[in-house]
C-alpha positions, 0 to 999 in steps of 0.5 A, a space after each residue: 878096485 875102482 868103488 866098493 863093487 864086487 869084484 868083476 869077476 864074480 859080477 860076470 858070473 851070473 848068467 844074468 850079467 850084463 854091463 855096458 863099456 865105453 866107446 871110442 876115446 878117439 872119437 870122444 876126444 876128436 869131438 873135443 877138438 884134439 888132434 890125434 894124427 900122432 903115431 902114440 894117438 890118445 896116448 900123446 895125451 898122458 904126457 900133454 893134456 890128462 885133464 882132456 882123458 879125464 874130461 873124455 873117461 868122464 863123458 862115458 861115465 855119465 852116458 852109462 859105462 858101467 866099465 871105462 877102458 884107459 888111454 893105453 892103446 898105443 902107450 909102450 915103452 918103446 912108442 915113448 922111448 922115440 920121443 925121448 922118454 926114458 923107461 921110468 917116466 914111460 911107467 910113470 905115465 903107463 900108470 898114469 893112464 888107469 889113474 886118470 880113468 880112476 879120478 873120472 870115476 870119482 868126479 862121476 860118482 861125486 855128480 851123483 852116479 851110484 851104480 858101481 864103475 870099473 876101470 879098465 887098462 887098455 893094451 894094445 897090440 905089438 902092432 899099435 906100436 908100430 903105428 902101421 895099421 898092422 894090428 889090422 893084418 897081424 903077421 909081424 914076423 915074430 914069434 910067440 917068445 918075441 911077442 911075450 917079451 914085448 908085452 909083459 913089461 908092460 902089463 907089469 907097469 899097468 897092473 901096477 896100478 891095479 885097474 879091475 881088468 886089463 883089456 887085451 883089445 884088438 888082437 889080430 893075430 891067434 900067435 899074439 894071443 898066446 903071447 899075451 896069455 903067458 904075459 899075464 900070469 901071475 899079475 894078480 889082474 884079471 883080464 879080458 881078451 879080445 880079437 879084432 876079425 873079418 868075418 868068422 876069422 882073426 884078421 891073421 885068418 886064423 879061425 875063431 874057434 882056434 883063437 878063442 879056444 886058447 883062452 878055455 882054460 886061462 884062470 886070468 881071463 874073465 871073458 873073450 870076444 871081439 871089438 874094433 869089428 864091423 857090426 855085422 860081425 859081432 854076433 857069430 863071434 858072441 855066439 862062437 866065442 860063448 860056445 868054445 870057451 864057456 867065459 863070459 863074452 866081451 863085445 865092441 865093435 865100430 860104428 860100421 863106417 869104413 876107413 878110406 885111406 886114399 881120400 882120408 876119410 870114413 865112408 857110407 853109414 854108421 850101423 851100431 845100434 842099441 838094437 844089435 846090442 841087445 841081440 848081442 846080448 841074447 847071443 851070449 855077451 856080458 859086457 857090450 859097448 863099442 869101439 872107433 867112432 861109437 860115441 857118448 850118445 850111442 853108449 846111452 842108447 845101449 845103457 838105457 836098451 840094456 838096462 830095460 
């Protein structure tokens, strides 16, 4: 583990639990002058420019992230391979990403944060590797044998690097999560599982009930829920996701702008707020942060509302 902290299993299990994440990275290192318009996104930057995720990681540590999610997203081997980086060095750099969240941790514990830290391992979805958007539609006309067999590779590489969590994030499709749940077994890491929706449905349009119930029984999974969502979604999902699974819930969405393809750029105004966090709390989640465009400050408001 990251510090000397209980497991966070065990943290998750009180009913009075709760712990703040981080928010976008993207955000976070756009603000810091990187350009991101690559098809291996925040990823690119394991390979070019570590100090800048570790300066990004660190940035929600200080503002109060109990729990800071690593620059894997769209970090695959086949994402790599198309740049010419062969399998081992691609590990490497997998291994990398959860490294580089671990040494942000220390730097934010040598500046004088004493509360524990917990490193997370982004892992995306097969469509985040296709670069397409289509991690929002899911459908990607494989089956659940195909899917599995892209992911645990590698889960294998990062739970190498034994994070606390693996974050299973943005999942849009009930197929895709059955493919990542037979991925992880046996890894030894635990790991949270979280669907990207629209409304009471997955972005596949499967129904909640039916996409979180997969994960009831998963001895690996520690907590279920949502991110990379509109605010105005999170609640029923918090409430759906507690209900059908009995896990500890899990629950970042984005800042509540919209992407406007056409013109390039986000529309109307954010609507995240320290507010819904708590309401989010209430409803059932134990860990609370945010997702695209949910930045340092609003990860404080949401630490200082949840702390009390």
């Amino acid at each position: 583990m990251t510090t000397a902290a209980p497991p966070l299993a065990e943290v998750l299990a009180s009913p009075s639990a709760v712990l703040v994440l981080d928010g976008g990275l993207s955000s976070q290192l756009e603000s810091a002058g990187y350009d991101l318009d690559d098809d291996l996104w925040s990823a690119r930057l394991l390979a070019e420019e570590p100090e800048g995720l570790v300066a990004a990681h660190h940035a929600y540590y200080e503002a109060g992230a109990d729990v800071v999610t690593s620059a894997g997203y769209q970090a695959t081997f086949e994402g790599f391979a198309r740049r010419g980086v062969g399998r081992d060095r691609a590990a490497g750099l997998l291994r990398l990403g959860v490294d580089l969240v671990r040494e942000a941790a220390r730097r934010a514990r040598a500046g004088g944060v004493t509360r524990p830290l917990w490193v997370a391992a982004s892992i995306g979805p097969y469509g985040a590797m296709l670069a397409d958007g289509s991690e929002y539609r899911g459908r990607y006309g494989l089956g659940v044998d195909a899917l599995e067999a892209f992911h645990r590779p590698r889960l294998e590489a990062v739970a190498a690097a034994r994070p606390d969590v693996l974050a299973l994030e943005t999942v849009p499709d009930a197929d895709e999560a059955r493919a990542l749940l037979r991925a992880v077994r046996g890894l030894g890491v635990p790991a949270w599982l979280s669907y990207t929706v629209d409304g009471e449905r997955t972005r596949a349009g499967q129904p909640l009930e039916e996409a979180f119930g997969l994960a009831a029984d998963a001895d690996e999974v520690v907590a279920v829920g949502v991110n990379c969502c509109a605010p105005k979604d999170a609640r029923r999902a918090v409430e759906v996701a507690a209900r059908v699974t009995g896990k500890p819930v899990v629950v970042y969405p984005n800042s509540g702008e919209t992407w406007d393809a056409a013109a390039g750029g986000w529309r109307g105004r954010p609507t995240f707020s320290a507010d819904l966090a708590e309401e989010w709390r209430r409803a059932g989640a134990r860990l609370v942060g945010g997702c695209c465009r949910v930045g340092p400050d609003a990860v404080a408001a949401v630490s200082d509302r949840l702390r009390g």
